[in-house]
Structures are given as C-alpha cells and as structure tokens.
C-alpha positions as CSV (number, residue, x, y, z in Angstrom):
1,X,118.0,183.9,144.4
2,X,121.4,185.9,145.0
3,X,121.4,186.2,141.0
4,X,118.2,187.3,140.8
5,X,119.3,190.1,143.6
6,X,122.2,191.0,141.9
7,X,120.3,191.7,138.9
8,X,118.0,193.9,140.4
9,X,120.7,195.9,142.1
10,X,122.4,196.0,138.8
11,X,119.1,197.3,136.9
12,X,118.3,199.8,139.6
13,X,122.1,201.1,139.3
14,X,121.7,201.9,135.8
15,X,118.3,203.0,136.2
16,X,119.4,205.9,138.0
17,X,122.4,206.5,135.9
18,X,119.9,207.3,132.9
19,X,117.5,209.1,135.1
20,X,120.5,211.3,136.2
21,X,122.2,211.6,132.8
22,X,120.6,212.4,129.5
23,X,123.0,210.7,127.2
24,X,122.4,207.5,129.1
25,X,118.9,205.5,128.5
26,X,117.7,202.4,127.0
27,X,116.0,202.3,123.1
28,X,114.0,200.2,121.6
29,X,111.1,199.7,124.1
30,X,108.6,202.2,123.4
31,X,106.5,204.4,126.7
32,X,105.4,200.9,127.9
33,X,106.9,200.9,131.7
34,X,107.0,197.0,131.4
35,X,109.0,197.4,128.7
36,X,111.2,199.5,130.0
37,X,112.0,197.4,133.1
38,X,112.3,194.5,131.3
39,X,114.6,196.5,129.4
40,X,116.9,197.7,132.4
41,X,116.3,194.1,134.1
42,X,118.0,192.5,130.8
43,X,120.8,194.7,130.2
44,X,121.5,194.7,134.5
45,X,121.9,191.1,133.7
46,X,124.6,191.6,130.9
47,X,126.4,194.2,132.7
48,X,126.2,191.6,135.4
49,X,127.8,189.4,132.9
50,X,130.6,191.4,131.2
51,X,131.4,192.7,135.2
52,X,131.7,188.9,135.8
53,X,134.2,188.4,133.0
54,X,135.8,190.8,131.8
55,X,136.0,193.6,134.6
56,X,138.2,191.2,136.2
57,X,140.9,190.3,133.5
58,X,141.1,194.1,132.5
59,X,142.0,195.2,136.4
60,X,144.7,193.4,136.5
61,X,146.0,194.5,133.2
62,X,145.6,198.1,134.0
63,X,146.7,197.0,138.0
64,X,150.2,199.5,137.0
65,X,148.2,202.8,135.7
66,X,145.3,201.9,138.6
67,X,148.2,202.1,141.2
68,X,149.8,204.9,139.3
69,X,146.9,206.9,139.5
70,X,145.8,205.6,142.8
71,X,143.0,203.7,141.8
72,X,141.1,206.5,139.8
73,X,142.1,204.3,136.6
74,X,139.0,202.2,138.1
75,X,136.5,205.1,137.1
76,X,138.2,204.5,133.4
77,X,137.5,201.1,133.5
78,X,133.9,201.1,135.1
79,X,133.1,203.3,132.1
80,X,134.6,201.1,129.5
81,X,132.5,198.3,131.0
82,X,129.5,200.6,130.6
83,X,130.4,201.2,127.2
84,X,131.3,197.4,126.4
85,X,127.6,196.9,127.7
86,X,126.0,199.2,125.3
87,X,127.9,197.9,122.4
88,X,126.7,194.0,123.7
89,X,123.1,195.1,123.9
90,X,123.2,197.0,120.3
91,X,122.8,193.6,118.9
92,X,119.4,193.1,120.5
93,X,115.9,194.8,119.7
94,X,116.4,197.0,123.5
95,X,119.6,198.2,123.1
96,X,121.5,200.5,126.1
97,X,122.8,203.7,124.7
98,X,125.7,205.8,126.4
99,X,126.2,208.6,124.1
100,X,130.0,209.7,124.9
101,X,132.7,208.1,126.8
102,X,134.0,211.3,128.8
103,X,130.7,212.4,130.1
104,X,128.7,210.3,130.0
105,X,130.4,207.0,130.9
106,X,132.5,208.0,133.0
107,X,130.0,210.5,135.5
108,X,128.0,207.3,134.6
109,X,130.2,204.8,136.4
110,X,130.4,206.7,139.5
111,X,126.8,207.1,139.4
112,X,126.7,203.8,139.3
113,X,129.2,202.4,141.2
114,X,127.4,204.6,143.9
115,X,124.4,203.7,144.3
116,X,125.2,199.6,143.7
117,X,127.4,200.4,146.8
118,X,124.3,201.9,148.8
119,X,121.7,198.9,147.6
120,X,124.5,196.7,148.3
121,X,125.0,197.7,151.9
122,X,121.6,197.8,152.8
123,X,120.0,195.0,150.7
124,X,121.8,192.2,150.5
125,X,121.7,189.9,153.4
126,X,124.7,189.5,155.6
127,X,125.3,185.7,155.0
128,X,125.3,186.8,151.2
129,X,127.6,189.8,151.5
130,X,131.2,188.8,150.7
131,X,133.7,188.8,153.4
C-alpha cells in the first residue's frame, strides 16, 4: 500500500511540474484523461524506480561538489534524475518529455521536490513516515 502511495505522490509531483512548465508533459496518450493519468501514474512509478537506484549511488559521488556548493549540487542531480526518467520512458508508447536541462529540469526538480515534500508531510501516515 505504501508503494502504491508513493506512486501517487510521485505522479502528482510531476503532474504539477508539467502543469507549471511548458517544456515538461507526457506524449503519446492522446486528450483521453485516463490516458493521461495512467500516463503520469506509470512514469511516477519509474521515477520512483530510477530515485530508488540510482539517486542514491550518484549523491554520494557528487557528496564533494554537493558540500562544495552547499547542497545546491542536489537541484543538479534532481534534474538529471528527471532527465534519466524521460530518456527511460522514451522507450515506451507514453513517453515523459523534458525539453531542456537548464530550464526546464532543473525549475522542474524544485517544483517537484516541492510539492512531494508538501504531499509527503501531510499524506503519508506517521507510522509510514521515515524517522
């Protein structure tokens, strides 16, 4: 069930990123509204996955430039994981689309780091929040 959530939150996340930002949206689904939140629920789940991953072997590479910059190399590689995602879901028939890497990622991680905080805080039970 705590999967389930976390996809969700993840889907909502990005959700708001493309309705914030033009250059970021989903293709491939048509004007169907089931379609498109099928679409945002499956790529939430492979951001979900690549965050799982990857996110965490790449901070601690880039742990000397994030405490160099004092943890706004984080922004950098929030983007790049939005950017990984779009390039993952380019292989399938809905595809996530972030058009550049400066604007668009990067305004697109804060977005979304944002507003996962905020559904985060107050939607996931406090048994299930981590410590």
């Amino acid at each position: 069930m705590r999967i389930l959530l976390a996809i969700v939150l993840n889907a909502c996340a990005l959700g708001a990123a493309a309705l914030l930002l033009p250059g970021i949206g989903v293709q491939g689904v048509g004007d169907e509204i089931g379609m498109t939140l099928l679409a945002y629920l499956f790529v939430g789940a492979v951001f979900g996955i690549i965050n799982a991953v990857i996110k965490p072997v790449l901070s601690l590479l880039a742990m000397p430039i994030t405490c160099l910059t004092l943890g706004l190399f984080a922004v950098v590689i929030n983007a790049a994981m939005l950017m990984l995602t779009a390039w993952v879901t380019s292989f399938f028939p809905m595809s996530f689309v972030v058009d550049s890497f400066f604007w668009d990622a990067i305004l697109g991680a804060v977005i979304v780091a944002v507003v996962s905080a905020l559904l985060n805080r107050f939607l996931m039970a406090p048994a299930a929040r981590p410590a």
